[in-house]
VMD Tcl script that builds the backbone (N, CA, C; Angstrom):
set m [mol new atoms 270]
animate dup $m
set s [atomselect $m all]
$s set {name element resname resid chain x y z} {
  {N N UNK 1 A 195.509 39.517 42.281}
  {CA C UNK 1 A 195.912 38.314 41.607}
  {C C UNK 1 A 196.143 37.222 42.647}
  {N N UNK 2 A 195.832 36.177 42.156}
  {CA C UNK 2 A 195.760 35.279 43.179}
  {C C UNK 2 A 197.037 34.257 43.402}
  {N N UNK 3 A 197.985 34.409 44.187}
  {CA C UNK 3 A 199.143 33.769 44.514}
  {C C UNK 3 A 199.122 32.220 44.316}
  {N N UNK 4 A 199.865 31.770 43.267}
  {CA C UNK 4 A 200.079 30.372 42.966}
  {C C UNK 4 A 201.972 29.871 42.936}
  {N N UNK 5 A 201.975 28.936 43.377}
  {CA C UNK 5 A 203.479 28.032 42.786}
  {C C UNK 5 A 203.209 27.164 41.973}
  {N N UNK 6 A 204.173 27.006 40.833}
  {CA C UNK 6 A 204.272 25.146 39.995}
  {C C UNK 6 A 205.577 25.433 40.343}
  {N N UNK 7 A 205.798 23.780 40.882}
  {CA C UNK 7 A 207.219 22.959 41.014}
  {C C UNK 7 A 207.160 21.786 40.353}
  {N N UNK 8 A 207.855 22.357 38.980}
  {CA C UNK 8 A 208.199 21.453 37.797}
  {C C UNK 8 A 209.333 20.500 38.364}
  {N N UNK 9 A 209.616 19.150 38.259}
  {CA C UNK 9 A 210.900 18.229 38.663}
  {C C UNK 9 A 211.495 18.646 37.380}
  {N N UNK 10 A 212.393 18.645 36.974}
  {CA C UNK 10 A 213.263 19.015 35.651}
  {C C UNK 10 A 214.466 17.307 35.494}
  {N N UNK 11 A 214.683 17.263 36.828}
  {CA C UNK 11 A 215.737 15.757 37.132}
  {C C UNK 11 A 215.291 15.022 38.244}
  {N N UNK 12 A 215.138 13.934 38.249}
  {CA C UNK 12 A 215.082 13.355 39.536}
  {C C UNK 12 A 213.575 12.985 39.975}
  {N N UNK 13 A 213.277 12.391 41.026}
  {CA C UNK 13 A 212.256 12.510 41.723}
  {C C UNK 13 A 212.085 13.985 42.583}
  {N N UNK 14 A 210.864 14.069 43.044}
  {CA C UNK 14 A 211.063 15.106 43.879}
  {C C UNK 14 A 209.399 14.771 44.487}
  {N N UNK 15 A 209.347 14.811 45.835}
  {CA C UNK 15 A 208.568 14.474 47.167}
  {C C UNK 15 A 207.874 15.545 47.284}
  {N N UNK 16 A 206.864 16.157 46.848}
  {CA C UNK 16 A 205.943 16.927 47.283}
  {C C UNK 16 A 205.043 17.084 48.462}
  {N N UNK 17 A 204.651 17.520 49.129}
  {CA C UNK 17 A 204.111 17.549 50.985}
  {C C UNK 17 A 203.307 19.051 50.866}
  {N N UNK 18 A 201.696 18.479 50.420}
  {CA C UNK 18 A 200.886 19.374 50.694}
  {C C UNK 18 A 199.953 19.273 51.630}
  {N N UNK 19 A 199.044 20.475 52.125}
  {CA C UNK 19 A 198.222 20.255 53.039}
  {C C UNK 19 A 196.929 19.740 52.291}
  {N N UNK 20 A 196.088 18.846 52.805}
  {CA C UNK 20 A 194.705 18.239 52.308}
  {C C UNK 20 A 194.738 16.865 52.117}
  {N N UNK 21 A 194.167 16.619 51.843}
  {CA C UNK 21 A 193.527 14.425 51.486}
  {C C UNK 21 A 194.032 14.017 51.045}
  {N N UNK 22 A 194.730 12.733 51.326}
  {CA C UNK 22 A 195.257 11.856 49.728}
  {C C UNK 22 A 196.614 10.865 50.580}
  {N N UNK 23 A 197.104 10.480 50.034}
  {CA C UNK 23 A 198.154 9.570 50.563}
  {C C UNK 23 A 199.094 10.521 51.622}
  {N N UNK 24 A 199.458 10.127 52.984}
  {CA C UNK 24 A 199.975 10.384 54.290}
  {C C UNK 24 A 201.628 9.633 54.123}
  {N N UNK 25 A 202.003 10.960 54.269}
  {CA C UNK 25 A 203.636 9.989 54.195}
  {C C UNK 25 A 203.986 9.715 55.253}
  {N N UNK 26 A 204.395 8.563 55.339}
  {CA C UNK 26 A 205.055 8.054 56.763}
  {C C UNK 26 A 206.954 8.487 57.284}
  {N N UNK 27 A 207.473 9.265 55.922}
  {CA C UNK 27 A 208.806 9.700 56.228}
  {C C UNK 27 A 209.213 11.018 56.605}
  {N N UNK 28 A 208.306 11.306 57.562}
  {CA C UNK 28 A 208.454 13.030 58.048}
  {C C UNK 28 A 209.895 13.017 58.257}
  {N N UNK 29 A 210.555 14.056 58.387}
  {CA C UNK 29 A 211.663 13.931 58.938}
  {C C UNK 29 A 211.625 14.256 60.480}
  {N N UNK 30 A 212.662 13.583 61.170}
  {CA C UNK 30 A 212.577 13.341 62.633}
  {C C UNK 30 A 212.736 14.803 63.219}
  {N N UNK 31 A 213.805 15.011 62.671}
  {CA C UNK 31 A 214.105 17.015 63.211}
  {C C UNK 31 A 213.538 17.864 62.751}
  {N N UNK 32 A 212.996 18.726 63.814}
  {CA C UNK 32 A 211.918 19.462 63.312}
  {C C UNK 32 A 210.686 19.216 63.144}
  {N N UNK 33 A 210.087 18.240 63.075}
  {CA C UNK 33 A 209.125 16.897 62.503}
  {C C UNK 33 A 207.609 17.703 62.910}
  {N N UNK 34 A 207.690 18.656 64.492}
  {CA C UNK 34 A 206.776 19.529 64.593}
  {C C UNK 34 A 206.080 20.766 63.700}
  {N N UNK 35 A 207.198 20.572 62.831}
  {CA C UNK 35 A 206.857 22.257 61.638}
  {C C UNK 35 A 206.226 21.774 60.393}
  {N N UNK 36 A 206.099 19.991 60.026}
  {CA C UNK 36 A 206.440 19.858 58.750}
  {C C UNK 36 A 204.573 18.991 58.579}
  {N N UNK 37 A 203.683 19.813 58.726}
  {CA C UNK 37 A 202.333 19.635 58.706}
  {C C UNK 37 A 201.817 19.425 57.707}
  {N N UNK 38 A 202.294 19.904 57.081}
  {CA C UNK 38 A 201.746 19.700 54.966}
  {C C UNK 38 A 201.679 17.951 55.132}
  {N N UNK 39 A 201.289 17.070 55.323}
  {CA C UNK 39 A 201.693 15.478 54.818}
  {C C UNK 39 A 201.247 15.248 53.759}
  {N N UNK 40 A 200.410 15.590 53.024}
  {CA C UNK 40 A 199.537 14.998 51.415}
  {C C UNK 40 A 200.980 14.675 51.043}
  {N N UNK 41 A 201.359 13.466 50.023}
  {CA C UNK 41 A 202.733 13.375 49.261}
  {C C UNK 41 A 202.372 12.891 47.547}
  {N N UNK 42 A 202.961 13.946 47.378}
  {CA C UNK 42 A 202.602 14.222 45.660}
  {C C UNK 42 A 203.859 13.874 44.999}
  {N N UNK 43 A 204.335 12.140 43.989}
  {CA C UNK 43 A 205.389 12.229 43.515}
  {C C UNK 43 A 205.866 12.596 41.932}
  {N N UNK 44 A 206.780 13.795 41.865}
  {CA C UNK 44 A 206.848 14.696 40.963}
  {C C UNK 44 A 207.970 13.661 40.298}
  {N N UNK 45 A 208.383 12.771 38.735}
  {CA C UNK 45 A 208.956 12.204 37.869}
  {C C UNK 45 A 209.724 13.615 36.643}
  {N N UNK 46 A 210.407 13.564 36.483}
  {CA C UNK 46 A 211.098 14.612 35.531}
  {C C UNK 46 A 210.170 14.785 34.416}
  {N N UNK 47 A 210.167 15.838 34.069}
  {CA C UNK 47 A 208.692 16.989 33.041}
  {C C UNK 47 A 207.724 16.903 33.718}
  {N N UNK 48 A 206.876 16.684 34.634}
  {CA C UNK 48 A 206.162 16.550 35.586}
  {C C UNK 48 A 205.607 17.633 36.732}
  {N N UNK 49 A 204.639 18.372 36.615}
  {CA C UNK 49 A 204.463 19.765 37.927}
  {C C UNK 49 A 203.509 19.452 38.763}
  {N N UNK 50 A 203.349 20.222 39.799}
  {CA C UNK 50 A 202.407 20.689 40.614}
  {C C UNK 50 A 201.806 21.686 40.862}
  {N N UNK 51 A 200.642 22.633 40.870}
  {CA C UNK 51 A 200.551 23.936 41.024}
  {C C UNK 51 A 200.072 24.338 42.588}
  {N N UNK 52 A 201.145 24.276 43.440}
  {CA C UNK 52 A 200.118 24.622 44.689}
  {C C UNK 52 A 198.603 25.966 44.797}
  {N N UNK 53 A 197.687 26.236 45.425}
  {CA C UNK 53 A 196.755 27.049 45.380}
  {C C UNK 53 A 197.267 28.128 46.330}
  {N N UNK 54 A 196.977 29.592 46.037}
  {CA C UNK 54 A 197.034 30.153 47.411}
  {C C UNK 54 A 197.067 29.588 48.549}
  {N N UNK 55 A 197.752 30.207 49.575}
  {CA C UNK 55 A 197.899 29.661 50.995}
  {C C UNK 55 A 197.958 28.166 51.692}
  {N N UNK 56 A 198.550 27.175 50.795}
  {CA C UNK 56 A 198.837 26.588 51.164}
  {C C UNK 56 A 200.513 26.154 51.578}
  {N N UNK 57 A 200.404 25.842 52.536}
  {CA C UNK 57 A 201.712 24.818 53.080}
  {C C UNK 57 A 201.791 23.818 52.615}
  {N N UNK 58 A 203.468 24.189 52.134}
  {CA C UNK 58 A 204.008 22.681 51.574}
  {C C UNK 58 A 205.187 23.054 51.696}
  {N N UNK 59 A 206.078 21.195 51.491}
  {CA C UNK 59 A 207.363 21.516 51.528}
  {C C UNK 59 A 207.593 20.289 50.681}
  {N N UNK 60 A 209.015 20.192 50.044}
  {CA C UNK 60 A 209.491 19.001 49.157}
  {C C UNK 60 A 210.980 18.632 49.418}
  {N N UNK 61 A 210.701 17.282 49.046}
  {CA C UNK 61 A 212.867 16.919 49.225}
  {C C UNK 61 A 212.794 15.802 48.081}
  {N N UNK 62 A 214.076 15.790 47.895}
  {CA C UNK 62 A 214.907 15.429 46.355}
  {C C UNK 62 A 214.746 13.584 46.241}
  {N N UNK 63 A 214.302 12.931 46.134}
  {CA C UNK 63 A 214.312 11.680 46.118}
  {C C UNK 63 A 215.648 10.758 45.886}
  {N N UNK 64 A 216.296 9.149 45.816}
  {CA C UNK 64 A 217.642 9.106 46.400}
  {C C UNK 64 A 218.443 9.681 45.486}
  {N N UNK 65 A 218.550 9.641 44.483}
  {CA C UNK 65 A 219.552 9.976 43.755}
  {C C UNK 65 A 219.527 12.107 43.333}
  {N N UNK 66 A 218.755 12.538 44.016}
  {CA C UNK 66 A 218.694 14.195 44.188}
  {C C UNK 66 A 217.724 14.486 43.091}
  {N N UNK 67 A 218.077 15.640 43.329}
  {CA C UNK 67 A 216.715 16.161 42.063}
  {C C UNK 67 A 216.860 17.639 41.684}
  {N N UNK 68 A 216.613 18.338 40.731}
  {CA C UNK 68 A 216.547 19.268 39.915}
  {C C UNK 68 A 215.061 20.088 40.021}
  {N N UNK 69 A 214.471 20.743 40.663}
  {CA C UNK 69 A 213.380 21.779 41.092}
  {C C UNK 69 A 213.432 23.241 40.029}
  {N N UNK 70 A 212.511 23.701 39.678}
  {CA C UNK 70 A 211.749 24.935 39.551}
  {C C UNK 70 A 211.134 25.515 39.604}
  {N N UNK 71 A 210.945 26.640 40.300}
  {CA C UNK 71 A 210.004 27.151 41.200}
  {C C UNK 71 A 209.669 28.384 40.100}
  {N N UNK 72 A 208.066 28.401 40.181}
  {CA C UNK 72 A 207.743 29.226 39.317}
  {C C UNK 72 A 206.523 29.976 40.346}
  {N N UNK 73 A 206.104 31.327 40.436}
  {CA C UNK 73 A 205.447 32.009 41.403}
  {C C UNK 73 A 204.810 33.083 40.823}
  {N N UNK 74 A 203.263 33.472 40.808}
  {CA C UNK 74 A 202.981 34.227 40.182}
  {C C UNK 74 A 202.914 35.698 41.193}
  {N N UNK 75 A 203.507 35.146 42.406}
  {CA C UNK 75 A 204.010 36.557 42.911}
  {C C UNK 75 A 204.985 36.230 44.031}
  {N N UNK 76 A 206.458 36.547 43.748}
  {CA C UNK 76 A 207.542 36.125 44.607}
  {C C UNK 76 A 208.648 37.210 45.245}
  {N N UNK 77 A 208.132 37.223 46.571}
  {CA C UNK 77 A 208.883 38.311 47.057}
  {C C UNK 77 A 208.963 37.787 48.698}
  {N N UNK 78 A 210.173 38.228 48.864}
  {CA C UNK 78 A 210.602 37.497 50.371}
  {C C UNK 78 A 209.213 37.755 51.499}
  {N N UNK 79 A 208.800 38.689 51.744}
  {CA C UNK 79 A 207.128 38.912 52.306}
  {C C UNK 79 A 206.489 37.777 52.070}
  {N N UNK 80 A 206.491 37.475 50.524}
  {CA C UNK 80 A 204.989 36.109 50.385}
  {C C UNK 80 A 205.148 34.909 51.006}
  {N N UNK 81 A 206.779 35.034 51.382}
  {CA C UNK 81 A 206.966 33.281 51.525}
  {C C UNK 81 A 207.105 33.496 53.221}
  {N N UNK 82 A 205.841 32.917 53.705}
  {CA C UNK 82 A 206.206 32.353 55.143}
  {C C UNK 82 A 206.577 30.909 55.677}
  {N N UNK 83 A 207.420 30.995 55.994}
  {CA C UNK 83 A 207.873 29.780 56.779}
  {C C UNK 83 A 207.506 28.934 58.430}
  {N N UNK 84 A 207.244 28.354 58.267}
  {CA C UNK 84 A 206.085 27.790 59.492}
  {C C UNK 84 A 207.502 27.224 61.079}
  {N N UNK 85 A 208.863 27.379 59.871}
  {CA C UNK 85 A 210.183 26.447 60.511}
  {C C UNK 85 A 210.727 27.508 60.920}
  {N N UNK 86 A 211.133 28.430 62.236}
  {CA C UNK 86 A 211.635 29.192 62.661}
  {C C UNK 86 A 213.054 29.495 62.494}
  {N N UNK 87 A 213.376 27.940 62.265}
  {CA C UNK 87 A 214.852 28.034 62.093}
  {C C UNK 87 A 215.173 28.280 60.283}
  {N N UNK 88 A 214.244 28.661 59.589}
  {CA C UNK 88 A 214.622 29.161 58.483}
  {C C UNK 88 A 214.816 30.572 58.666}
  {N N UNK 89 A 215.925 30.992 57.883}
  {CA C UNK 89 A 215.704 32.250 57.853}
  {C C UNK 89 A 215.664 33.013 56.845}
  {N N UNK 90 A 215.721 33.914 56.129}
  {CA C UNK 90 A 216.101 34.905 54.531}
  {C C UNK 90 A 216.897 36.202 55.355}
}
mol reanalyze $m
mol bondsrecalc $m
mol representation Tube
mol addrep $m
């Protein structure tokens, strides 16, 4: 089966950062700024998803007023999820 995410916004904005073509965000964050390679920026409005594809890198943050995320995975187990940021840990 082929490993997918949707990250539905439920509240809020929410900043999507995938890898591939399309609008380049200019607000990487400064720390860390080496790990965070995904730039595509996909903006998620409340009822609103994304379905990432297998193997891709991405990461998201809450727009100003925060945001409400759901992560849905058609296969989720601490193994699938690699982290590219060392300083994450599980």
């Amino acid at each position: 089966m082929e490993h997918r995410r949707s990250h539905p916004a439920r509240s809020g904005m929410v900043y999507l950062y995938v890898e591939g073509k399309g609008r380049i965000s200019t607000t990487l964050p400064a720390k860390h700024a080496e790990y965070y390679t995904a730039q595509r920026e996909i903006i998620l409005y409340p009822g609103e998803q994304y379905t990432i594809p297998t193997d891709t890198n991405h990461w998201f943050k809450a727009g100003p007023e925060g945001a409400i995320i759901s992560e849905f995975s058609s296969n989720s187990d601490d193994s699938s999820d690699i982290f590219t940021n060392p300083n994450i840990v599980r």
